[in-house]
C-alpha positions as CSV (number, residue, x, y, z in Angstrom):
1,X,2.6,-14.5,10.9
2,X,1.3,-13.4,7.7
3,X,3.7,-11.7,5.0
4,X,2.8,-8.8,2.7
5,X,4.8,-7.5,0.4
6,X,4.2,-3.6,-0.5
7,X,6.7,-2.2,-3.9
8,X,6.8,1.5,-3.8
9,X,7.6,3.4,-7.2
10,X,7.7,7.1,-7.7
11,X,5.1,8.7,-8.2
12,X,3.2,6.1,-6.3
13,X,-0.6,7.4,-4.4
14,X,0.3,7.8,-0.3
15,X,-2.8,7.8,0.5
16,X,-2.5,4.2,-0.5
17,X,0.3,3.3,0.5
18,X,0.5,4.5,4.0
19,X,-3.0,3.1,4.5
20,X,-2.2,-0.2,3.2
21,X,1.0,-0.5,5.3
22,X,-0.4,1.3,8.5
23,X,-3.3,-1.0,8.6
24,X,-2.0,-4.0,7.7
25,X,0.8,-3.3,10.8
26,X,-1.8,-2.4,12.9
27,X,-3.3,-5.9,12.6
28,X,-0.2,-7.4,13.3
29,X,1.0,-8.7,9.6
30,X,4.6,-8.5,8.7
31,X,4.6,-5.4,5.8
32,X,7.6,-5.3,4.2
33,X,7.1,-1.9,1.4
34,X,10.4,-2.4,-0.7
35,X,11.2,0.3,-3.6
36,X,12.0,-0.5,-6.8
37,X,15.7,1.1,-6.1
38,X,17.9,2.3,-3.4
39,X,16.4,6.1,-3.3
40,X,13.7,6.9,-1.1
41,X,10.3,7.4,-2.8
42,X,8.7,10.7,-3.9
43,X,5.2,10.1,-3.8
44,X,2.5,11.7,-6.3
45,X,1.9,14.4,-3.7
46,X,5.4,14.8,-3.3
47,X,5.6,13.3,0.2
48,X,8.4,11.2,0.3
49,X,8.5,7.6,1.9
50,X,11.7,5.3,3.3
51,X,10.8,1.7,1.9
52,X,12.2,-0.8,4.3
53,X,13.9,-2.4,1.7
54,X,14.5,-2.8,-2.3
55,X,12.3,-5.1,-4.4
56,X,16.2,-6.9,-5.3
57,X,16.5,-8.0,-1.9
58,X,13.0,-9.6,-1.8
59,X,12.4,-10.9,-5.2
60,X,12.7,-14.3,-3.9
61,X,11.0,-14.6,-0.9
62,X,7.3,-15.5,-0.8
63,X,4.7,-13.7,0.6
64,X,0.9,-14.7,1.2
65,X,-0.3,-11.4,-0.5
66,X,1.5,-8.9,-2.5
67,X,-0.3,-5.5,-2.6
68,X,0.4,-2.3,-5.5
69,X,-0.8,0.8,-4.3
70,X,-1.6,2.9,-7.7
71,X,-1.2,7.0,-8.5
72,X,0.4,8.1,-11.7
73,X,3.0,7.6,-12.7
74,X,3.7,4.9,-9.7
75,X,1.6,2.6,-11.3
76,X,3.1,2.7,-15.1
77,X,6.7,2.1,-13.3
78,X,5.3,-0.9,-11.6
79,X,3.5,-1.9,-15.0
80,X,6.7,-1.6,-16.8
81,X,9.0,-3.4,-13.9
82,X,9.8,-7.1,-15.2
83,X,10.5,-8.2,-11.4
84,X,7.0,-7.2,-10.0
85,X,5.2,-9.1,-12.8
86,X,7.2,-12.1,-12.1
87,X,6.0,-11.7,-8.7
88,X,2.7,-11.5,-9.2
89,X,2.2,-13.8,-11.4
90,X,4.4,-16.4,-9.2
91,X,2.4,-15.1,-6.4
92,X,-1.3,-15.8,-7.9
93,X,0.2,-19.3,-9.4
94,X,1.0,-20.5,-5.6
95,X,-2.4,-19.7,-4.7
96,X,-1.8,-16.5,-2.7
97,X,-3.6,-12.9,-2.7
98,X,-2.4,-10.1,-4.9
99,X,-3.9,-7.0,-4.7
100,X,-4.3,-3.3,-6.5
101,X,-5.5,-0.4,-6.3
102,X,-6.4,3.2,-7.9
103,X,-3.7,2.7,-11.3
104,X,-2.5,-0.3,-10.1
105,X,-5.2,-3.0,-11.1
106,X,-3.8,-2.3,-15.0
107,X,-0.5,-3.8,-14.2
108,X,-2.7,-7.2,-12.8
109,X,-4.5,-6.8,-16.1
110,X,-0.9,-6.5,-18.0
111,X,0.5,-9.8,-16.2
112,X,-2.4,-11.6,-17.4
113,X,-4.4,-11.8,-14.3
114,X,-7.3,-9.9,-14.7
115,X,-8.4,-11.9,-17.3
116,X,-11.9,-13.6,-17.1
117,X,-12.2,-11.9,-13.4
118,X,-14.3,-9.5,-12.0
119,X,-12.2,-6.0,-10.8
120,X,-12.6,-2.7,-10.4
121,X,-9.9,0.0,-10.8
122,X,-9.6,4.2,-10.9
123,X,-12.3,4.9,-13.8
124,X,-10.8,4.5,-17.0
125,X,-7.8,2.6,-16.0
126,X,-8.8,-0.6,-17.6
127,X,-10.4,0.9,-20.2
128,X,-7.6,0.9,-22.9
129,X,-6.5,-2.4,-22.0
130,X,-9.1,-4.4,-23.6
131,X,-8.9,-7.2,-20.8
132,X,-10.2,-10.5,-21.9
133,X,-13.5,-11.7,-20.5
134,X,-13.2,-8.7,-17.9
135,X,-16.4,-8.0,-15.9
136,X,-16.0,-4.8,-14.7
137,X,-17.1,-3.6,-11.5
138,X,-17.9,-0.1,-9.7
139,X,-17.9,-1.7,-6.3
140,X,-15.4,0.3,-3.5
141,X,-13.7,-3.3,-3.8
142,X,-13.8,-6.3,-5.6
143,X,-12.6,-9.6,-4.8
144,X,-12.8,-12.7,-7.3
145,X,-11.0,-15.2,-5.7
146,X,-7.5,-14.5,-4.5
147,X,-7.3,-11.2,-6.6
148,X,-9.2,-8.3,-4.7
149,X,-8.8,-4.6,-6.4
150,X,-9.9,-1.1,-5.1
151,X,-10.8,2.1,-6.7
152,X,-8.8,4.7,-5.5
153,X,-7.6,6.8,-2.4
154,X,-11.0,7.3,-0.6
155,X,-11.3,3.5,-0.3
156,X,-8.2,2.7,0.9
157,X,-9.5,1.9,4.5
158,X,-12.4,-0.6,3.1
159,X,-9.8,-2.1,0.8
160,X,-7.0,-2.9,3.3
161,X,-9.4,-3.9,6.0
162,X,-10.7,-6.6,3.3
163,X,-6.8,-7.4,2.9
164,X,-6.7,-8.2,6.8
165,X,-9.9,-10.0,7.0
166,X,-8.3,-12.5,4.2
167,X,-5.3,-12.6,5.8
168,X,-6.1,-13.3,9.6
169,X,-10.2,-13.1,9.7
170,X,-12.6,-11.1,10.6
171,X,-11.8,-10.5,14.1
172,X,-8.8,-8.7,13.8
173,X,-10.3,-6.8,10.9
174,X,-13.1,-5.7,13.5
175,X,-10.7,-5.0,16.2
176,X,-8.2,-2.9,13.8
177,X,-11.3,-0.8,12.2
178,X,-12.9,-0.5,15.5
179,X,-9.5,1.5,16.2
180,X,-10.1,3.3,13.7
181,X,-12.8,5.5,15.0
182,X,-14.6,5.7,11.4
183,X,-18.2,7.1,11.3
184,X,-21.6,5.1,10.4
185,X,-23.1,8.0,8.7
């Protein structure tokens, strides 16, 4: 069964991150959302989420994709957490997916793994960060190799059903989205 690894700071965009994890789950991947410490999570809409588990328990386990929702100022405490960019850059070396949204893509870009790619990101969020060889993109969701970023909360369906159709094909991605009842327009 496939493994994804979810870290949840505060401040962190649930939109995201119950997408991400609901979807993911529903396609039958082992999610495992882990906070960066022991207290539950007050999102950036003040909701306030149970991670399973903390990002100490897990730091040495792989996964096959490690995904950071964004929202501010979730995605500066990832950016500034010296465990999640170990993981992710662990992650990308072995060959496996690690993914970003919203905020989030900046702390790919920070780790050094942005650069030379082609992402996307909330407008402005790479901006700043002078990435080298960047090409950015205003696509919904952008994948260049094993690194696939989103934009931001109204594409958090596209982007984790491209997450499950990388992890265990497009099948179960048409099965899980077909679920999902969304509209052709």
């Amino acid at each position: 069964m496939a493994s994804v690894l979810v870290p949840l700071a505060q401040g962190c965009e649930e939109l995201e991150a119950v997408t991400i994890i609901d979807l993911l789950r529903r396609a039958g991947i082992e999610v495992v959302s882990a906070g960066l410490d022991a207290q539950p999570v007050r999102a950036s809409r003040g909701t306030v989420l149970i991670p399973d588990t903390t990002l100490d328990k897990v730091t040495e386990r792989e996964f096959d994709m490690i995904v950071l929702p964004g929202g501010l100022p979730g995605a500066d405490h990832l950016d500034r957490d010296p465990r999640v960019r170990a993981l992710l850059t662990r992650t990308a070396a072995a060959g496996r997916y690690v993914a970003a949204i919203c905020a989030a893509p900046k702390v790919l870009a920070s780790a050094g793994l942005l650069d030379h790619r082609t992402a996307t990101s909330y407008p402005g969020t790479l901006d700043a960060l002078k990435v080298p060889g960047l090409t950015y993109c205003e696509d919904a969701v952008v994948q260049d190799g094993k690194i696939v970023t989103s934009r931001g909360p109204g594409t958090a369906m596209d982007f984790a059903l491209v997450l499950i159709e990388n992890l265990v094909g497009k099948d179960k991605r048409d099965q899980v989205e077909a679920g999902l009842q969304r509209s052709a327009r």
